[in-house]
Steps between C-alpha positions, in 0.01 A plus 500: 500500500766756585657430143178570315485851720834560386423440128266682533661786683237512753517495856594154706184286621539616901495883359173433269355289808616816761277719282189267505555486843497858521199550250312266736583700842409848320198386347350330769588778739338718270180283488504458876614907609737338687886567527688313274720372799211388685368275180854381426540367863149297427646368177759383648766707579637485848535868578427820326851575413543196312259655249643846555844355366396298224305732329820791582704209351314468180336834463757726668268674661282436818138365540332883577654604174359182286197596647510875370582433204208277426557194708415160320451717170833623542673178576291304200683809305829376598442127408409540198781752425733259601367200292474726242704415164860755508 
């Protein structure tokens, strides 16, 4: 799998699967009104700064900011940027 990413010069599988994890929190926490930490914890993460570091790791930016700039919109932006043909 991480040779077809390559050939295909998109990102690894555990970066495409960070982002769907991400999409998930953001949309749900949308849905819900809830913080995004709080509905990452009940997915599964084991503390709110888990969450807070993946999405800084694969984003660079923090939760509050995904959230501003359109939450699960803006993160759905980003995937399919980065599967996006170069």
């Amino acid at each position: 799998m991480q040779r077809h990413c390559f050939d295909r010069a998109i990102p690894p599988p555990n970066a495409i699967i960070a982002l769907a994890r991400i999409f998930t929190v953001e949309r749900l926490a949308e849905w819900s009104r809830q913080s995004s930490g709080s509905v990452a914890v009940s997915l599964g993460f084991s503390a709110k700064p888990n969450y807070r570091r993946l999405v800084r790791r694969h984003l660079g930016v923090p939760p509050s900011v995904v959230r501003r700039r359109g939450g699960a919109k803006y993160v759905a932006e980003v995937i399919v940027h980065s599967l996006a043909p170069s």
